[in-house]
C-alpha positions as a Python dict, from the first residue, in 0.01 Angstrom:
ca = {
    (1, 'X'): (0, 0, 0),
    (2, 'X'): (391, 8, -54),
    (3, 'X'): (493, 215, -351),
    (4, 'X'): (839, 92, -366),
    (5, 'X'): (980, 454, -277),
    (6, 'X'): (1269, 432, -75),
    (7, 'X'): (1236, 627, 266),
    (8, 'X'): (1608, 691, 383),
    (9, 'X'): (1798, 967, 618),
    (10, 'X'): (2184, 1038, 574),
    (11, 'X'): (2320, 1028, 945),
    (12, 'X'): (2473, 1349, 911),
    (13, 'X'): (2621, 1355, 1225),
    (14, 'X'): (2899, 1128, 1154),
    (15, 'X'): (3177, 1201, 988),
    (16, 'X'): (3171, 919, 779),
    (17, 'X'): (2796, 870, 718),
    (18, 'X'): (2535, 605, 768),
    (19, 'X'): (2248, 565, 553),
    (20, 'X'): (1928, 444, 724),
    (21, 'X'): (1669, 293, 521),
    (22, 'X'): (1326, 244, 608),
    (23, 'X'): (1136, -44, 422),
    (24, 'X'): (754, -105, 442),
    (25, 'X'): (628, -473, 392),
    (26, 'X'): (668, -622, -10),
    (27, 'X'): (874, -271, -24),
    (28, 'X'): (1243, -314, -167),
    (29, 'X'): (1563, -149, -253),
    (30, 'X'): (1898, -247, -451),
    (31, 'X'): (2201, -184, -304),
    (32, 'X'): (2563, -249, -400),
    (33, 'X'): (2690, -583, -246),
    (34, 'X'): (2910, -559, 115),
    (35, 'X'): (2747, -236, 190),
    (36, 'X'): (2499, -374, 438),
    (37, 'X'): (2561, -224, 800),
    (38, 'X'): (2249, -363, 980),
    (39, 'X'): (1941, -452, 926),
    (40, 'X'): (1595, -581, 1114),
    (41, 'X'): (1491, -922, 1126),
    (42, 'X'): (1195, -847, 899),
    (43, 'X'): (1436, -789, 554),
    (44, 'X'): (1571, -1063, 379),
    (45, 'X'): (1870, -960, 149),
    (46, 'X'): (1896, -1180, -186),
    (47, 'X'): (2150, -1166, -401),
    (48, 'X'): (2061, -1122, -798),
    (49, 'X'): (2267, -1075, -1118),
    (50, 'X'): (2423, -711, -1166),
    (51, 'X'): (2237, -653, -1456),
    (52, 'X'): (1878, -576, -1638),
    (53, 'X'): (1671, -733, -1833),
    (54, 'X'): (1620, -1133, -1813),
    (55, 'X'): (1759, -1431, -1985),
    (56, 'X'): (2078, -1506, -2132),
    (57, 'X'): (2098, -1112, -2211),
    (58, 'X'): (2129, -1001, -1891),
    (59, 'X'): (2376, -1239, -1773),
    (60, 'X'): (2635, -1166, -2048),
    (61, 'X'): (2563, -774, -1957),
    (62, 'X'): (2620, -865, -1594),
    (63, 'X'): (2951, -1107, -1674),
    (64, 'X'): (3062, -770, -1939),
    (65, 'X'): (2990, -541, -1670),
    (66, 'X'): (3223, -743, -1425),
    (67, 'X'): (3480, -898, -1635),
    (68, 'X'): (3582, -508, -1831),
    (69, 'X'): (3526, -261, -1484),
    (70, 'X'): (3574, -514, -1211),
    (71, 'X'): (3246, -391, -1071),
    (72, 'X'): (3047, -650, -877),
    (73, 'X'): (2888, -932, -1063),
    (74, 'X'): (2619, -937, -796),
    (75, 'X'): (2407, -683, -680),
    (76, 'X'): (2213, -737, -335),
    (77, 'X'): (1734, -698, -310),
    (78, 'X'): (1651, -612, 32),
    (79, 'X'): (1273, -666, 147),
    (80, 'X'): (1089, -611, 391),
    (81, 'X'): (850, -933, 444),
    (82, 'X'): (630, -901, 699),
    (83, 'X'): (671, -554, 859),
    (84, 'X'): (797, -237, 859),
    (85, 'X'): (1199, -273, 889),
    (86, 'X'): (1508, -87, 933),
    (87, 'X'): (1841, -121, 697),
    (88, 'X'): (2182, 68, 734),
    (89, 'X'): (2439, 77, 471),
    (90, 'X'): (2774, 248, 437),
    (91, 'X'): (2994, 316, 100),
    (92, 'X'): (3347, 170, 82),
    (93, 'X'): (3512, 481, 92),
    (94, 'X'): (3532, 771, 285),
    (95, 'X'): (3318, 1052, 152),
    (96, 'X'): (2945, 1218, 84),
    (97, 'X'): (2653, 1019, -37),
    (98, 'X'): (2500, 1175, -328),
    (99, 'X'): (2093, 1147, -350),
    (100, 'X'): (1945, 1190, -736),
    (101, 'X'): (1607, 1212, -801),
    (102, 'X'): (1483, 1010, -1130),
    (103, 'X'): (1238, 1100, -1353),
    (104, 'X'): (1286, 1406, -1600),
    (105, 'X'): (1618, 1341, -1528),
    (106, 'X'): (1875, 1044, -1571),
    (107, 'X'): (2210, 976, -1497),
    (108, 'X'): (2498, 728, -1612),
    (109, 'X'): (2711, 662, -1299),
    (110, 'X'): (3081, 570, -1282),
    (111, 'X'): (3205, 271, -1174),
    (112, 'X'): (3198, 191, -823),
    (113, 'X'): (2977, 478, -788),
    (114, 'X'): (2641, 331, -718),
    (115, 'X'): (2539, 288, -385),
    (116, 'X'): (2159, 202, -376),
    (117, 'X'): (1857, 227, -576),
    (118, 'X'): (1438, 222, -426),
    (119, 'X'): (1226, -57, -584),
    (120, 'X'): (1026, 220, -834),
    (121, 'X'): (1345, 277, -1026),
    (122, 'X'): (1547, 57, -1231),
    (123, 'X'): (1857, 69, -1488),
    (124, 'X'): (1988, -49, -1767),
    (125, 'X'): (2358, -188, -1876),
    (126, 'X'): (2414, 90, -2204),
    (127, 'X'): (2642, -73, -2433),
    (128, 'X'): (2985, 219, -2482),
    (129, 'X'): (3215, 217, -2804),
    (130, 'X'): (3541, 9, -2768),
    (131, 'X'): (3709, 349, -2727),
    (132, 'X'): (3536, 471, -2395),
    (133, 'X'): (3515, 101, -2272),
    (134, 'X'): (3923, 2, -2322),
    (135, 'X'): (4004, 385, -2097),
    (136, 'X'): (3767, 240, -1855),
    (137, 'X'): (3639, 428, -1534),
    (138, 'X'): (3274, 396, -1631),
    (139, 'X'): (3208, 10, -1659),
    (140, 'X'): (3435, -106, -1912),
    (141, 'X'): (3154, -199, -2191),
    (142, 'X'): (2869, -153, -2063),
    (143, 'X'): (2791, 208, -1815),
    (144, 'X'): (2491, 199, -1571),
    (145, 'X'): (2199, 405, -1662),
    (146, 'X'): (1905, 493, -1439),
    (147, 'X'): (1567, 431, -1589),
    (148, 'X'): (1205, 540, -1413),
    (149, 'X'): (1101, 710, -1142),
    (150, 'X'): (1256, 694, -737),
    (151, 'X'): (1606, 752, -615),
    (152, 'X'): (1944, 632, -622),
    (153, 'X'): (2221, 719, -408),
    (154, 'X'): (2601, 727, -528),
    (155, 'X'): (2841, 728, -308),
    (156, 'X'): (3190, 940, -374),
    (157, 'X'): (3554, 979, -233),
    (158, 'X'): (3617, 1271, -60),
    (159, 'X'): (3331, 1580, -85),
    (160, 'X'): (3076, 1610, -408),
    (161, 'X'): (3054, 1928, -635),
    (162, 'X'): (2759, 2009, -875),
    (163, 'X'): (2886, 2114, -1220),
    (164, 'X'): (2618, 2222, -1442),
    (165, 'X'): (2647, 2304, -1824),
    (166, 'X'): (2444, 2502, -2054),
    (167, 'X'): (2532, 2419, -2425),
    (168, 'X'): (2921, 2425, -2290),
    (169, 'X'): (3155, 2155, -2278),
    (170, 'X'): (3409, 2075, -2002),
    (171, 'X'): (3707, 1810, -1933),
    (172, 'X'): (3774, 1642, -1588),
    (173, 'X'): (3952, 1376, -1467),
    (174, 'X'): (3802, 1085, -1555),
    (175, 'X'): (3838, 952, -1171),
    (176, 'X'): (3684, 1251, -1041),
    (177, 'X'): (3353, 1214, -1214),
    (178, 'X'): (3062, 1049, -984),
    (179, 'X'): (2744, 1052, -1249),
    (180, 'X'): (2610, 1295, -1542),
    (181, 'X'): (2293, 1359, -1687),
    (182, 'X'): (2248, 1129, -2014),
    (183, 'X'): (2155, 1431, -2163),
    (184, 'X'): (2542, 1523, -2268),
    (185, 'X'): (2766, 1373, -2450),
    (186, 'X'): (3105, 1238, -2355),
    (187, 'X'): (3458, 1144, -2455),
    (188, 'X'): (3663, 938, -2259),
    (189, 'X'): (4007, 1023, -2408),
    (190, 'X'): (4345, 1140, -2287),
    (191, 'X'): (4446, 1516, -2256),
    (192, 'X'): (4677, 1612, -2497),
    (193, 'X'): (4739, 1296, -2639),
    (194, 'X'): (4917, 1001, -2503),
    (195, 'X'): (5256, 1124, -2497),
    (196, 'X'): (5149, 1447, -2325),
    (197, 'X'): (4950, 1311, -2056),
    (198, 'X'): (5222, 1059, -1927),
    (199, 'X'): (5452, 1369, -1914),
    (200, 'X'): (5189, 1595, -1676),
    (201, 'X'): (5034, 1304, -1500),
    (202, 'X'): (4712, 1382, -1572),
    (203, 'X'): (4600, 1059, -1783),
    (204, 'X'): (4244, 976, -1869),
    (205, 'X'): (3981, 1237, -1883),
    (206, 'X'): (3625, 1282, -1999),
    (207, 'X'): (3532, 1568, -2192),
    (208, 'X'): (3142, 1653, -2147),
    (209, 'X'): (2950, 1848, -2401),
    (210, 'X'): (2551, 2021, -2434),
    (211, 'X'): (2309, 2096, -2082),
    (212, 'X'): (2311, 1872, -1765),
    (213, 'X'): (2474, 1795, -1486),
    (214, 'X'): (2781, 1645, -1398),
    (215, 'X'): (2877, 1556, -1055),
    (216, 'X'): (3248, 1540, -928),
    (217, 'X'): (3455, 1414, -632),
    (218, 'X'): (3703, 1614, -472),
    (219, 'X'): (3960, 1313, -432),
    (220, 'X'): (4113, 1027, -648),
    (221, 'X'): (4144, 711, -496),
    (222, 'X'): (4434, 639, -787),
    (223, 'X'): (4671, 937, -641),
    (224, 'X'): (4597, 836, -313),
    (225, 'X'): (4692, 487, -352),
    (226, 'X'): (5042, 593, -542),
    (227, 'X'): (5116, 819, -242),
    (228, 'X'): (5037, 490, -5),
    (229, 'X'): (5229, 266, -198),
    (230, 'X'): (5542, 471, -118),
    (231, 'X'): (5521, 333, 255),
    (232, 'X'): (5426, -39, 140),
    (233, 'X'): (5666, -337, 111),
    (234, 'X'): (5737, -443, -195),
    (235, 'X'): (5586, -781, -322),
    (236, 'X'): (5819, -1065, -435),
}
């Protein structure tokens, strides 16, 4: 009998890694639309509403979701219907694929961040003040939040560092962080105030405080895309 646990390996191999998922029949797994690599003739991929809950609820959390972080308004159910398949997927950026385990723990995860999630777990759209949701970076209004027990994978730009916290506090980048524990507390704010973060370029960051976890990536896909711009036309 399935128990909706996702078996996966990380191709490690590669630079740029493939994740293989194994899926026993009824078994299924979420994972974040246009990462599908491959998959066996026995899964079906359906597309559902980026969002939990049911009803009229869960669309406006879904449209909120989209509309404020420009996250996906669709997410993507694979299943496996008849027997045992095979399913690869891939982030959209170079970089490592981060596995959390669910259960005494849970995480909120940064936009963009989530990569896939086994059919045993599930999350929730957590509403954020106005503050944290007009500096953005974490789903505009609403910021994903695992629920149950399974695994989810995030996916990150560039390599992934651990930063844990006991009754401390710490501020990073806000485009750095990958997922925290929903155990600590955060402020999205700027450093130093508006004027002085336009004058050291460091803009938006998120100050965590108490015990937990915080995981970072080691490059910003906002500095890298200022440096590329550089060598672009420019549009009419």
């Amino acid at each position: 009998m399935s128990d909706n646990r996702m078996k996966y390996t990380i191709d490690k191999q590669m630079q740029f890694p493939l994740i293989d998922i194994e899926l026993e029949p009824s078994e299924r797994v979420y994972i974040q639309r246009g990462s599908m690599v491959y998959h066996s003739t026995s899964i079906s991929l359906n597309t559902k509403v980026n969002g939990a809950g049911s009803g009229i609820g869960k669309l406006m959390r879904a449209v909120g979701r989209s509309v404020t972080s420009g996250e996906s308004f669709w997410i993507t159910e694979a299943e496996a219907e008849k027997e045992t398949g095979h399913l690869a997927i891939a982030p959209s950026l170079p970089g490592e694929i981060l596995p959390l385990q669910l259960g005494d723990k849970q995480y909120r995860i940064n936009d963009g961040k989530f990569l896939a999630m086994d059919g045993s777990a599930s999350y929730s759209m957590k509403k954020q003040s106005l503050g944290r949701a007009l500096l953005a970076g974490t789903g505009g209004f609403f910021v994903m939040t695992t629920e149950g027990d399974g695994v989810v994978l995030c996916n990150a730009y560039g390599s992934i560092k651990k930063i844990e916290l006991n009754n401390d506090e710490i501020t990073i980048d806000n485009n750095h962080v990958v997922a925290w524990s929903t155990d600590l507390d955060y402020d999205i704010h700027f450093d130093n105030g508006f004027i002085q973060s336009i004058g050291t370029g460091e803009g938006i960051v998120n100050t965590f405080k108490g015990s937990g976890e915080v995981y970072i990536q080691s490059l910003n896909i906002e500095t890298f895309a200022g440096k590329l711009s550089k060598f672009l036309p420019a549009g009419e």
